[in-house]
VOLO-372509 format. One record per residue (C-alpha): residue number from 1; x, y, z. Coordinates in steps of 0.5 Angstrom, whole numbers, padded with zeros to 4 digits. Layout:
N
> seq;u;v;w
> NUM;X;Y;Z
...
//
This chain:
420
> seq;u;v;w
> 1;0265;0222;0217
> 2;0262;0230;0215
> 3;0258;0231;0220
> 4;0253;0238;0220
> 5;0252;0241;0226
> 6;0247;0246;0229
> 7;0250;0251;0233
> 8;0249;0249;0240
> 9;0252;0243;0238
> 10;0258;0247;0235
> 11;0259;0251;0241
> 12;0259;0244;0245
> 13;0264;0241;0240
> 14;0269;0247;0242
> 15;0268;0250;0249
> 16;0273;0250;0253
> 17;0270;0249;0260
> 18;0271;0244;0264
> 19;0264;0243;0265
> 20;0260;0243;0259
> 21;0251;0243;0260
> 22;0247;0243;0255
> 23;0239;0243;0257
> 24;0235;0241;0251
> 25;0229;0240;0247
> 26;0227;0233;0245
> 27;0229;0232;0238
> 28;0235;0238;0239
> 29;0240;0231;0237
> 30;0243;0232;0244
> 31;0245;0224;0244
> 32;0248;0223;0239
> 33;0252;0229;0239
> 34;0253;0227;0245
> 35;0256;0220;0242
> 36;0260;0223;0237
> 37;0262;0229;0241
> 38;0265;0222;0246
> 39;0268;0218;0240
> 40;0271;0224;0236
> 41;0275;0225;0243
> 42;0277;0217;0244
> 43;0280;0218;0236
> 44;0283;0224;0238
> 45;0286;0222;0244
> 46;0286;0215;0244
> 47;0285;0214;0252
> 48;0279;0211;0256
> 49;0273;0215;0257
> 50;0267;0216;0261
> 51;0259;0214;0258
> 52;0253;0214;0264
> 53;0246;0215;0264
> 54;0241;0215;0269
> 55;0239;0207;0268
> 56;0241;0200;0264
> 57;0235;0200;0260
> 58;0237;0208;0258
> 59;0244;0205;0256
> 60;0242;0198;0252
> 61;0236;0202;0248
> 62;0240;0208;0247
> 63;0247;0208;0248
> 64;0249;0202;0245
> 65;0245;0203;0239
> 66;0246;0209;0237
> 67;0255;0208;0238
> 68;0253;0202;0233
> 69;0250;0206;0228
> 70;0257;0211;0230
> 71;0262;0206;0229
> 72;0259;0203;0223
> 73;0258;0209;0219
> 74;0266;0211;0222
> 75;0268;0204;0219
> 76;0270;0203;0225
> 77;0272;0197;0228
> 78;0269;0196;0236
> 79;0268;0190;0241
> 80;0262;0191;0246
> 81;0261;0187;0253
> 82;0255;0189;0255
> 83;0257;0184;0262
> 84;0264;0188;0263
> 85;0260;0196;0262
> 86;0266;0197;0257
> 87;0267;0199;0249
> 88;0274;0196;0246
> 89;0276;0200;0240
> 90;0282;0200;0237
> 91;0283;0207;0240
> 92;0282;0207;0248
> 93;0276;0204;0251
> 94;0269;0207;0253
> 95;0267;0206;0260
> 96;0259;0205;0260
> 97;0255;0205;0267
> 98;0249;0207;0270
> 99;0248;0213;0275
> 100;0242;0209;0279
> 101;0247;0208;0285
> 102;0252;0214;0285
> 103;0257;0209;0290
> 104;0258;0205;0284
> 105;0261;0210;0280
> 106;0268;0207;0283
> 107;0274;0202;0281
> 108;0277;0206;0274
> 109;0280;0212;0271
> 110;0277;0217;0264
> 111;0280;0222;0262
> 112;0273;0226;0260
> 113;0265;0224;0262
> 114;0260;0224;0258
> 115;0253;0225;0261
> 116;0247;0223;0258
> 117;0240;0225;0262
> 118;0242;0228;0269
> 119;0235;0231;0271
> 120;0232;0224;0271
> 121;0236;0223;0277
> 122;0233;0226;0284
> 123;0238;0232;0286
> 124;0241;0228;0292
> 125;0242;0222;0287
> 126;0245;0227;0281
> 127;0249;0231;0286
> 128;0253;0224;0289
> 129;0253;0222;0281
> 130;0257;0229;0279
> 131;0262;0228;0284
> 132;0263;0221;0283
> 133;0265;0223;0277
> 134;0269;0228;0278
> 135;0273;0224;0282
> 136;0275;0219;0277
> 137;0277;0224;0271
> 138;0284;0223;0273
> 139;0287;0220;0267
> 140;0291;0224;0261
> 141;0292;0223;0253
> 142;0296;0217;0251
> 143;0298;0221;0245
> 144;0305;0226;0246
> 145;0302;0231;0243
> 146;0296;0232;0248
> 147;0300;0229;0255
> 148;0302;0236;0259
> 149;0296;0240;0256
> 150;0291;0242;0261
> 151;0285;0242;0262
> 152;0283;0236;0258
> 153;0279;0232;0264
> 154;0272;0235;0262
> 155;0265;0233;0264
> 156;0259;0234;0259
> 157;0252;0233;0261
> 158;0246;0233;0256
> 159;0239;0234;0259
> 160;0232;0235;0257
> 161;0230;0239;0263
> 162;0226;0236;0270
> 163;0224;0243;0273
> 164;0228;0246;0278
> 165;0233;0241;0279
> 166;0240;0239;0278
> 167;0241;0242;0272
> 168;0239;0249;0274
> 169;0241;0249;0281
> 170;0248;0247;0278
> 171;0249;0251;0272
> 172;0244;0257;0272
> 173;0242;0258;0279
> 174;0249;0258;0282
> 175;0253;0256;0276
> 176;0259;0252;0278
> 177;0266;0255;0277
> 178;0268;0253;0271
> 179;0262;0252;0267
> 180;0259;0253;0261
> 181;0251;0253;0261
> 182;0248;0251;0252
> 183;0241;0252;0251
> 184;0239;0246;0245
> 185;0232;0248;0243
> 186;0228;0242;0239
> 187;0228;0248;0234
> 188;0236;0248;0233
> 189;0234;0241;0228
> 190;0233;0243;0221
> 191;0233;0235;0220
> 192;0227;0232;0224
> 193;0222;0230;0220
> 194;0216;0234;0217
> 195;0211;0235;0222
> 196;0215;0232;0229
> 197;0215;0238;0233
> 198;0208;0240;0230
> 199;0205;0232;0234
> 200;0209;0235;0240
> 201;0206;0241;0241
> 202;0199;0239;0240
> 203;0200;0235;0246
> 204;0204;0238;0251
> 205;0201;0243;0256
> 206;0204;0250;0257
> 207;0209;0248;0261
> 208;0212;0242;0258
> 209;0213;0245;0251
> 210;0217;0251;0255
> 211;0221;0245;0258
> 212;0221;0240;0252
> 213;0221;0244;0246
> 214;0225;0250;0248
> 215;0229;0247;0254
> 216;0228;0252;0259
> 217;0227;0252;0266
> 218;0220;0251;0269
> 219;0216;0249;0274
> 220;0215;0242;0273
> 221;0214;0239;0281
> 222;0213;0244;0286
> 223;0206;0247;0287
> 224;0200;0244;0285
> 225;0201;0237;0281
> 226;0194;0238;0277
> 227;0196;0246;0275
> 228;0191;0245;0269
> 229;0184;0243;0272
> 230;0180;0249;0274
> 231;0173;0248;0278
> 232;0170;0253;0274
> 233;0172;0250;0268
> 234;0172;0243;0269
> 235;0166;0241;0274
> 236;0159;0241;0271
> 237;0153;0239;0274
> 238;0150;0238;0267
> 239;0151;0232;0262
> 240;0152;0228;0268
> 241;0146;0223;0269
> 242;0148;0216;0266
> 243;0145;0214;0259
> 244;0142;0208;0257
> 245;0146;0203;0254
> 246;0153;0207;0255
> 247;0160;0204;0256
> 248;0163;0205;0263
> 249;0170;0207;0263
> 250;0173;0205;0270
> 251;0180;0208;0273
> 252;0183;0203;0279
> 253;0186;0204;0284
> 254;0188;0198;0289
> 255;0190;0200;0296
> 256;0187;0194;0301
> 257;0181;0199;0305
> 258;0183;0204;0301
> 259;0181;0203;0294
> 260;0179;0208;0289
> 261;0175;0209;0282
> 262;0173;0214;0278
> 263;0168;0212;0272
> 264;0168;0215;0266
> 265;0164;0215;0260
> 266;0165;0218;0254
> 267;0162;0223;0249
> 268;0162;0228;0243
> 269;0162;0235;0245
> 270;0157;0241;0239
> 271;0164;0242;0236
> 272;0165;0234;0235
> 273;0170;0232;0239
> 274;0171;0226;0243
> 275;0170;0229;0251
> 276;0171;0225;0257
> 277;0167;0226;0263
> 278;0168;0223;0270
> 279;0160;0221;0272
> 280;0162;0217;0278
> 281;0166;0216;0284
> 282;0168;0210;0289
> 283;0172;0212;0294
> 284;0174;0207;0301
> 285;0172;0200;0297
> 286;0175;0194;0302
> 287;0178;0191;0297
> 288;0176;0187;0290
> 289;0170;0182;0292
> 290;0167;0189;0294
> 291;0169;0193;0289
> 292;0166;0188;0284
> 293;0159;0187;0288
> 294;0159;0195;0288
> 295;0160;0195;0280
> 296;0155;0191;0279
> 297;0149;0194;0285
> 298;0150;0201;0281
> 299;0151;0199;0275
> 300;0148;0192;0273
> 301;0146;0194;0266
> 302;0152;0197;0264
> 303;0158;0195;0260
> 304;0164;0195;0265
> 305;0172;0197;0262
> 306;0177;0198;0268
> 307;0184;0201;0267
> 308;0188;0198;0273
> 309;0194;0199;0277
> 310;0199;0195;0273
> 311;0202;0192;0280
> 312;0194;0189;0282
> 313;0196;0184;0276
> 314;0200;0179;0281
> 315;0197;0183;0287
> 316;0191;0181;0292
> 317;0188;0186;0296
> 318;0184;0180;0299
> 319;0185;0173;0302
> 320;0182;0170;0296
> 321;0187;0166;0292
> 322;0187;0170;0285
> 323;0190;0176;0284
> 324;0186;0183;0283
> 325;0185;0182;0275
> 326;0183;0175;0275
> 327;0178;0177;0280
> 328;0175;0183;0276
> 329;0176;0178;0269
> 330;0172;0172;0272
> 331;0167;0178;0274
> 332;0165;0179;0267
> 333;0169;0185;0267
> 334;0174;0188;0260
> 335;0181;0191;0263
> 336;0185;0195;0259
> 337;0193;0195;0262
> 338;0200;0195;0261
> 339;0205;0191;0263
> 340;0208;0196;0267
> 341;0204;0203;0270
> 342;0206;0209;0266
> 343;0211;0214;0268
> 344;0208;0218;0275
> 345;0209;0225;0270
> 346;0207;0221;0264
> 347;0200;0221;0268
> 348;0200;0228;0271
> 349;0202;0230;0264
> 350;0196;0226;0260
> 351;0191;0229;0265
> 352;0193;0237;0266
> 353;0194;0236;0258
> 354;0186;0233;0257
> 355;0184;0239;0262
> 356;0188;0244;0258
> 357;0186;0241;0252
> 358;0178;0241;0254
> 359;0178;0234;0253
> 360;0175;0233;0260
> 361;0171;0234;0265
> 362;0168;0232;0272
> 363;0161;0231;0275
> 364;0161;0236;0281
> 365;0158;0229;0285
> 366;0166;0226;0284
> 367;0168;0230;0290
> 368;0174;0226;0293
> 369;0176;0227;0286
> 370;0175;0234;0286
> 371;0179;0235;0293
> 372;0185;0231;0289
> 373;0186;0234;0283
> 374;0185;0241;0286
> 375;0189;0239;0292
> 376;0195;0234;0291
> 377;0201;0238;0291
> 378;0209;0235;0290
> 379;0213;0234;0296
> 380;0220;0235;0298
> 381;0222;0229;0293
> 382;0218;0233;0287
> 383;0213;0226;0287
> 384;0205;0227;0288
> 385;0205;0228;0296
> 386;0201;0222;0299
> 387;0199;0225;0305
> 388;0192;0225;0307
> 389;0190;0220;0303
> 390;0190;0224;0296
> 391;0193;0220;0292
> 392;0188;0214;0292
> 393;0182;0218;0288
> 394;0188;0222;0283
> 395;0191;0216;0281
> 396;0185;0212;0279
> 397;0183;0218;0275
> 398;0190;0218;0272
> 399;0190;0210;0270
> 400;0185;0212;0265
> 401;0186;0218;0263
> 402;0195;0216;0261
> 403;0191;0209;0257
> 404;0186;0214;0253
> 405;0189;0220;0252
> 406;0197;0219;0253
> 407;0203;0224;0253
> 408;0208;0220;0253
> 409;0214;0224;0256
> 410;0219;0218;0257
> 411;0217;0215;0250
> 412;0217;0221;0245
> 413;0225;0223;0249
> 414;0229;0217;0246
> 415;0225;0217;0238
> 416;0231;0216;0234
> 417;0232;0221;0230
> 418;0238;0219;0225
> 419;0242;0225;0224
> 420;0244;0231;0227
//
């Protein structure tokens, strides 16, 4: 099998160092180089070695897909037991596993480690993973050649960088000894196709096509959550009365005492733009009869499209025996969900994206929703802070925004791209 190589996929092929960190753009080939990188050194040593990512989900949709596409192209025979987390081959074994609860990586020997997305991990979780690996790379070579050769027992570790966290504590802030740090840029693949890194590029904020194109470290949650909005830019007085006949868009947010909406409508800017603007706020709503009652009182001529919290979908904010979402479509109301909410930096992507982008707007009587987005800071765990009750108003407003005008980090990493 000839495989052609970018040059950070070359320099980690042949690095010689005991940890080997590859910070990556999306689309840069790092998984499945990564997979080759592992298969190459399975053939070539015939003893077992070491695969996880950060959960089972990521292993079945990427992980096992793209070995089969591996060992088919090898002709190479290979038996899979998803239950057993093992690859058989003819060579040695691949061990697969989750790093999701870093106390499981116990029971068993590798000779070398394969890291697929660290970052995703929290610090804490991904700093018990690395060591729980290194502990158990303590098998050596069953081919003679290779058995008294020192050094072999190698960690490599490909992510798209999360901001500042395992990644960059460990390979660029205080290197780790015996590291090597690679930078695997979205623009190091000649083999994308036409126009992929364009699409990214024109939905990213700044800081996301730093980080997601360009593999560097930045700023991705610490300081404000909703960096991009701007009062001066982004709060009008004008164009905010309600117009005959217009459909309402409603983000939702169910918390029993504490329910927010935001209410959007939407709008052709003088360049002939789609723009949406936030007309209207409900802020401290009991719970979803009240919530129904209030629509309806201040809206009663308006079409009403709500986009909730997922998990209000087999959730009651009152003692009625319906869950919140058969009680808003009993009212009369369309919904717009997904089974699942998005990721929480999907969201806070799509919304500083649209701000930065100008494709959204708040009317200044949105107030609760003003003091959200221009106070909502991370905390210590790199998660929007839920103190002070600025959560509410902010997710309501991310529902809608995240289902309108998506940018889709998590999705838009795991594209197959079917060469290097």
């Amino acid at each position: 099998m000839e495989i052609e190589l970018t040059n950070p996929q070359s320099r980690m092929f042949v690095s010689k160092a005991r940890i080997i960190a590859v910070v990556a753009g999306y689309g840069s080939g790092k998984t499945k180089s990564l997979l080759i990188k592992c298969v190459h050194d399975l053939i070539k040593y015939r003893t077992d070695l070491l695969y996880l990512a950060p959960t089972f989900p990521l292993i079945r949709d990427i992980c096992y897909p793209t070995l089969i596409e591996i060992f088919q192209d090898m002709k190479m025979h290979y038996k899979i037991n998803k239950s057993e987390g093992k690859i058989y081959t003819p060579y040695g074994n691949i061990i697969v596993k989750s790093m999701a609860q870093p106390e499981r990586i116990v029971g068993f020997q590798a000779l070398k480690a394969y890291v697929d997305e660290m970052d995703i991990l929290s610090i804490s979780n991904a700093n018990k993973a690395f060591h729980k690996i290194a502990a158990r790379l303590r098998l050596k070579p069953n081919k003679e050649e290779f058995r008294e050769k020192r050094g072999l027992n190698q960690i490599y570790i490909a992510s798209s960088p999360e901001g500042y966290k395992f990644m960059y504590n460990s390979f660029q802030k205080d290197p780790v000894e015996n590291s090597e740090l690679i930078r695997m840029s979205t623009y190091s693949n000649p083999h994308l196709p036409d126009g992929y890194i364009d699409g990214l590029a024109s939905q990213y904020p700044e800081q996301l096509r730093r980080a997601y194109l360009n593999g560097e470290f930045v700023n991705l949650t610490s300081g404000r959550v909703y960096y991009s909005f701007n009062r001066d830019d982004h709060v009008l007085n004008e164009k905010s009365e309600l117009r005959q006949g217009e459909v309402l868009f409603v983000g939702q947010d169910f918390n029993v005492g504490k329910m927010a909406s935001t209410i959007f409508v939407k709008r052709m800017s003088s360049e002939s733009e789609v723009v949406w603007f936030a007309l209207d706020e409900l802020v401290d709503i009991r719970d979803t009869p009240d919530l129904i009652e209030k629509l309806n009182q201040r809206y009663p001529k308006h079409q009403k499209i709500i986009y909730p919290d997922a998990t209000a979908k087999n959730r009651k904010t009152s003692n009625i025996s319906k869950s919140d979402h058969t009680m808003l479509e009993q009212a009369g109301f369309s919904l717009r969900v997904n089974k699942t909410n998005p990721f929480i930096k999907d969201r806070v992507a799509s919304v500083n994206n649209a701000f930065e982008k100008g494709h959204l707007f708040v009317s200044s009587k949105c107030k609760a929703t003003v003091e959200s987005l221009e106070q909502q800071v991370y905390d210590k765990d790199g998660f929007p802070d839920k103190e002070n009750d600025l959560d509410h108003t902010a997710d309501a407003f991310g529902y809608f925004v995240c289902k309108e005008m998506p940018v889709a980090t998590s999705i838009v990493r795991y594209n197959a791209i079917r060469h290097l």
